[in-house]
Each structure stands twice: as structure tokens, then as C-alpha cells.
C-alpha positions as MATLAB code, in Angstrom:
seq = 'XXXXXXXXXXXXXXXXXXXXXXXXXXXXXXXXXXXXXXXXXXXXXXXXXXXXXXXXXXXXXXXXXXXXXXXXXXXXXXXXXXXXXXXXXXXXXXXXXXXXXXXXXXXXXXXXXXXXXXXXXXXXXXXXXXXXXXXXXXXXXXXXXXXXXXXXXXXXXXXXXXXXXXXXXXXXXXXXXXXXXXXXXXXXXXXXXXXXXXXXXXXXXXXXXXXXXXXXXXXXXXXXXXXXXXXXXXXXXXXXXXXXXXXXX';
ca = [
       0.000    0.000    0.000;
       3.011    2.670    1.219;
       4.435    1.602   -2.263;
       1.535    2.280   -4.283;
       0.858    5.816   -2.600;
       4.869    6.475   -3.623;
       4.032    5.503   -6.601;
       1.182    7.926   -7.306;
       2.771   10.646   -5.417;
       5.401   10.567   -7.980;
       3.040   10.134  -11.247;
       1.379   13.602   -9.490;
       4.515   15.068   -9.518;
       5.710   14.394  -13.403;
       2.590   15.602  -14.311;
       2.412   18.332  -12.747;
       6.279   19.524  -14.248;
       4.803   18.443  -17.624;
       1.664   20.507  -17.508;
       4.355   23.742  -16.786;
       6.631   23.213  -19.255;
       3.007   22.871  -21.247;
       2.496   26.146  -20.105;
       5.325   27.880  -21.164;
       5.289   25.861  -24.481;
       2.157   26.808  -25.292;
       2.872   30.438  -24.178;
       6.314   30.368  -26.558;
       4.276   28.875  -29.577;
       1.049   31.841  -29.175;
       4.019   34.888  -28.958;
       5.789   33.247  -31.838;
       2.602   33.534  -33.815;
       1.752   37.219  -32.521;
      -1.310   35.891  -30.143;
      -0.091   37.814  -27.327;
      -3.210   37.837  -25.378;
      -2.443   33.915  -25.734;
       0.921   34.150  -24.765;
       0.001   36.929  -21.986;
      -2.513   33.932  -20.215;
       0.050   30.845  -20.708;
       2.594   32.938  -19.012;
       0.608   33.982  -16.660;
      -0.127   30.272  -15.708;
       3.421   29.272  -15.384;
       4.208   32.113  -13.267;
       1.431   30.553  -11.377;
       2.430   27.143  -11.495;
       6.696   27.155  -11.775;
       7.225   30.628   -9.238;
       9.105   33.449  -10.049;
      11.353   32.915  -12.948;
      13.510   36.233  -14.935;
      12.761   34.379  -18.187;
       9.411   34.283  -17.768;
       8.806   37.800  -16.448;
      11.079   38.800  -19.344;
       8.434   36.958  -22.231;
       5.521   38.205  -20.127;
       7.229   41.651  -20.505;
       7.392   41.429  -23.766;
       3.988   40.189  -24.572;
       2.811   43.140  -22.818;
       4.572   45.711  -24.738;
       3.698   43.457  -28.009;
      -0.095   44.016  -26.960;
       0.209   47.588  -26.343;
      -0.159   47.586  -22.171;
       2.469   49.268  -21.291;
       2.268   49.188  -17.605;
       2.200   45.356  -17.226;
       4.956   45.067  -19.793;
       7.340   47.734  -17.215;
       6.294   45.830  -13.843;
       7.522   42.574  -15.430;
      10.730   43.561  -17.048;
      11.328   45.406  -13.629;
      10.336   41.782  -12.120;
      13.151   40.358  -13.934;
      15.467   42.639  -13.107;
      15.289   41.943   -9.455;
      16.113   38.363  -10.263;
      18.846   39.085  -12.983;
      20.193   42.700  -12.744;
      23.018   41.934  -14.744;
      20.626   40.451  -17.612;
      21.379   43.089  -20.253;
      18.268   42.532  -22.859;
      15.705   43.220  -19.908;
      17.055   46.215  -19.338;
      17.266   47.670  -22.643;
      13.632   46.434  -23.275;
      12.682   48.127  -19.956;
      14.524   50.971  -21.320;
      12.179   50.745  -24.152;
       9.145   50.379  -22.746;
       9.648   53.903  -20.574;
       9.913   55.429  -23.688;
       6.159   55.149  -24.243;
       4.990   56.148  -20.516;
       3.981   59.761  -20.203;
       5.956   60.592  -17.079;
       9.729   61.553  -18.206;
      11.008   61.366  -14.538;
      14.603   62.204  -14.322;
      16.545   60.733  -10.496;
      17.617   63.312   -8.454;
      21.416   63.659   -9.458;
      23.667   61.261   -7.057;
      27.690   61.116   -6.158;
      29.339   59.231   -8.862;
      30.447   56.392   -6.634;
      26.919   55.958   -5.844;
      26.374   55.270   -9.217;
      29.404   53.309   -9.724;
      28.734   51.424   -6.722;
      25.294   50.502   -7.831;
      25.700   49.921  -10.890;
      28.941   46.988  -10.172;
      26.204   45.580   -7.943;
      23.336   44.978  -10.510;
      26.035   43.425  -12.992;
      25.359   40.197  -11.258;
      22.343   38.342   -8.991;
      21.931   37.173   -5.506;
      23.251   34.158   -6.168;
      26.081   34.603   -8.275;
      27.908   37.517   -5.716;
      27.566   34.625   -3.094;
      29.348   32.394   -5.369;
      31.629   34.746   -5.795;
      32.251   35.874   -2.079;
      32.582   32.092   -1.413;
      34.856   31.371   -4.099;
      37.257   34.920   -2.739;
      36.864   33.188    0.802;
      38.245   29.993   -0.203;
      41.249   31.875   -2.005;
      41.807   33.675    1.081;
      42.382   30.424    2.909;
      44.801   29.616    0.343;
      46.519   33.101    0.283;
      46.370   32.585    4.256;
      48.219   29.575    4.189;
      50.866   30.466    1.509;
      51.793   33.655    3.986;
      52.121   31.688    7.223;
      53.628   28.675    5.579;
      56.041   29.543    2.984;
      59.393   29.714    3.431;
      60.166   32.254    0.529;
      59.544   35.830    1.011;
      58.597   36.722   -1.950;
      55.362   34.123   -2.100;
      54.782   35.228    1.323;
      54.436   38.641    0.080;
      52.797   37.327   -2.660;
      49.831   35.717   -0.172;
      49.439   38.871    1.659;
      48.905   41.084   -0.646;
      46.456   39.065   -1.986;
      44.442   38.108    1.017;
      44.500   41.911    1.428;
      42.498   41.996   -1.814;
      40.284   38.765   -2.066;
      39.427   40.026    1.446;
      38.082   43.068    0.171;
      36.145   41.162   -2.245;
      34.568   38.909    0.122;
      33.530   42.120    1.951;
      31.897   43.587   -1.260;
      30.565   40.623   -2.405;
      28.702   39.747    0.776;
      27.409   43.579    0.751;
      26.299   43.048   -3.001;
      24.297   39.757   -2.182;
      22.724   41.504    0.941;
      21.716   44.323   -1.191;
      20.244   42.331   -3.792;
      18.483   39.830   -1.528;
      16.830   43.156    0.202;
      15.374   44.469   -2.894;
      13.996   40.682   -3.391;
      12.304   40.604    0.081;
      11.121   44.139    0.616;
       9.603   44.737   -2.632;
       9.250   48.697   -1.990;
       9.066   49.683   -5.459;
       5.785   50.170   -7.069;
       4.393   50.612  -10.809;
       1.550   52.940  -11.826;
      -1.573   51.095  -12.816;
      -4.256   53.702  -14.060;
      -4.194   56.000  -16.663;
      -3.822   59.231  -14.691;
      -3.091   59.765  -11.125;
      -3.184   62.910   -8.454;
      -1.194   62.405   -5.917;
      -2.568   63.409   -2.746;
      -1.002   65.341    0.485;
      -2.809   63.312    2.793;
      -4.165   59.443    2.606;
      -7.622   60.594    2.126;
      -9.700   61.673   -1.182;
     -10.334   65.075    0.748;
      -6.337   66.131    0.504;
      -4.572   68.472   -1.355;
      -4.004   67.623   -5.027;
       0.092   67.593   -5.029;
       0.977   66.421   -8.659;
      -0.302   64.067  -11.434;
       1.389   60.769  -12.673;
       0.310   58.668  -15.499;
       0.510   54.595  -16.336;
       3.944   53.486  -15.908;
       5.584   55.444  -13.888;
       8.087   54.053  -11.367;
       7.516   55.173   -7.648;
       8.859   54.028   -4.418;
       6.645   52.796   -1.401;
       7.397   54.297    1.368;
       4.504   53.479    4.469;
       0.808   52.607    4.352;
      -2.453   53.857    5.734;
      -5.107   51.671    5.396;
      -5.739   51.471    1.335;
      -3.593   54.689    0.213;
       0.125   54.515    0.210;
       2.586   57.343    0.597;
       4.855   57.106   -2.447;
       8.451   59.010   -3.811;
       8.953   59.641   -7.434;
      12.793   59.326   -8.714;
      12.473   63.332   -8.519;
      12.029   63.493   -4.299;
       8.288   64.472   -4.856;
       6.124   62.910   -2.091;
       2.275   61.961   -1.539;
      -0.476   59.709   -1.209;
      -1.998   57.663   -3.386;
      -4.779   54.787   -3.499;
      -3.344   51.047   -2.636;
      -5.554   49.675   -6.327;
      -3.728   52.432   -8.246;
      -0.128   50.602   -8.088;
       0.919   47.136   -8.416;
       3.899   46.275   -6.285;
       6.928   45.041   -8.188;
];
């Protein structure tokens, strides 16, 4: 009997990985033949079924932006991006996409570091900067061992200078993979979901009208009051708006 129910447990199982890559066939075959509502539904589905997956949010993305939604075709590519920053075609396509929202909103200017900083950071994922401060960690041992154990001065100069250096690497590349695993969990980024917007002073319908924004645009979510959320554009401008108006990235 415990064998049979193994048995079936497992049958459950294949069939339940063949009905997603299904999915995600069926969604690949309906894009390839410009169905994009199609392909919009089978991705959908595998999302659904599978979890997150950059490839997926990327093809959803772009079956978005193929049917002329613009604002479902940002979210995802920015969905994708927080699992592959480095992923160069997702951003250009993002890059694309913004081209089409109304909003032209330009970041308030930063310290070039800042930028430099950030952008070494999104050249690779989660994963792969712990692989790499693993892999620095494990050549620090090594670099460790050639300094205290060598006889020769110059390899022991050799292994200090370079634990100096793979030890700054670990250090980076454990900020890096904190930093990216922080934008995965806290998910305070936000994408504009209506046509037009005004952004409120105050989380009620009664506050003062502060600005406009329009499907598309990028905001960051800063606290919430029952269904309004107080939101930051790229720009520093500040205000309320209604919880259904936005869908979380």
C-alpha cells in the first residue's frame, strides 16, 4: 500500500512539471505567432504554477509591450530585473518600454560612486555575488596559508597582498548579495496602474491635489495607511496615493 501511494505521489509530480513546461510551451508557440493575449494567459499560468522565474517575467514583458499595455509590460521587465540585474536585454527592453509612458522622470542627481557602486552591484544576482564571495573566501584560505607557511619571502608577500584583496572582495561581495536579496524581500518599489493619477497630500480623497502621474511610472513605497500609500517619485516628490492604483513590483 506505502508503495503504491509512492508511486502515485510521484506520477502527481511528473505531471504536474509536464503541464508547466506545457504552459510555457504553449505560451512560446502563441508569442511566436503574434497571439499575445495567448501568450500573456500561458505565461501567466506558469508564473502561477513554476514561481518566479527572470525568463518568464522577461516573455511576459514582452507580450505586454507586443499588446500595447504598457504598464504590465514595465512591472515585469522590472520583475526580472530583481532576479537578474546583470541580464542586459531586460534592461534595454525596460529601457524601451519607458519610452512610451507619459511621465519623463529624471533621479535626483547622485555622487558618482553611488552610481558606480550601484551599478557593479546589478552586474550580477543574488546568487552569483555569493558564489563569488565564497569562491574569494576559499582563495583567502589559500593566500592565508601560503603567507604563514612559505618559506620564501617573496610568495609570502605574494599571499598577503592578496588576502588583502580577495578580502576586500569577500567584503563587497557579501554587501552586493545583501543588497540584492533586500530588494527581493522588501519589494518597496511600485508601478503605476491607471491611466492618470493625483497624488494626494494626505491618505484621504479630501487632501490636497500635489501632482499628477500617469501609467507606468516608477515610484517608491514608502509606508501605508489603510488602502492609500505614501509614495516618492525618482524626482524626491512625495504623496499619497490609493493602494488599487499601483501594483507592487
Amino acid at each position: 500500500m506505502k508503495k503504491l501511494f509512492f508511486i502515485l505521489i510521484t506520477i502527481l509530480f511528473a505531471t504536474m512539471k509536464l503541464s508547466a513546461q506545457d504552459l510555457l510551451q504553449s505560451a512560446n508557440e502563441a508569442y511566436a505567432k503574434g497571439d499575445y493575449a495567448n501568450a500573456i494567459e500561458w505565461y501567466e499560468a506558469a508564473l502561477k504554477e513554476n514561481g518566479q522565474s527572470a525568463t518568464v517575467y522577461y516573455n511576459l514583458g514582452n507580450s505586454y509591450y507586443k499588446a500595447n499595455k504598457i504598464a504590465p509590460s514595465i512591472l515585469n521587465y522590472e520583475r526580472a530585473l530583481l532576479l537578474e540585474p546583470g541580464n542586459g536585454d531586460i534592461r534595454f527592453n525596460l529601457e524601451i518600454a519607458k519610452l512610451k509612458t507619459v511621465d519623463k522622470i529624471e533621479p535626483v542627481g547622485e555622487f558618482f560612486l553611488t552610481s558606480w557602486f550601484r551599478s557593479v552591484e546589478d552586474s550580477l544576482s543574488t546568487d552569483a555575488w555569493s558564489r563569488f564571495a565564497i569562491a574569494c573566501f576559499i582563495l583567502l584560505i589559500g593566500s592565508l596559508f601560503l603567507f604563514f607557511f612559505s618559506r620564501k619571502i617573496l610568495i609570502k608577500k605574494a599571499g598577503f597582498y592578496a588576502g588583502i584583496c580577495l578580502l576586500v572582495f569577500v567584503i563587497f561581495g557579501n554587501i552586493f548579495a545583501y543588497n540584492q536579496k533586500k530588494s527581493l524581500t522588501q519589494r518597496d518599489s511600485a508601478i503605476i496602474f491607471v491611466p492618470t493619477t493625483t497624488i494626494k497630500s494626505s491618505p484621504d480623497d479630501s487632501g490636497t491635489d500635489l501632482f499628477i502621474l500617469h501609467e507606468g511610472a516608477k515610484v517608491k513605497l514608502k509606508r501605508k495607511s489603510n488602502n492609500w500609500n505614501e509614495i516618492e517619485t525618482a524626482e524626491g516628490n512625495v504623496g499619497w496615493i490609493k493602494s488599487g492604483e499601483i501594483a507592487v513590483i
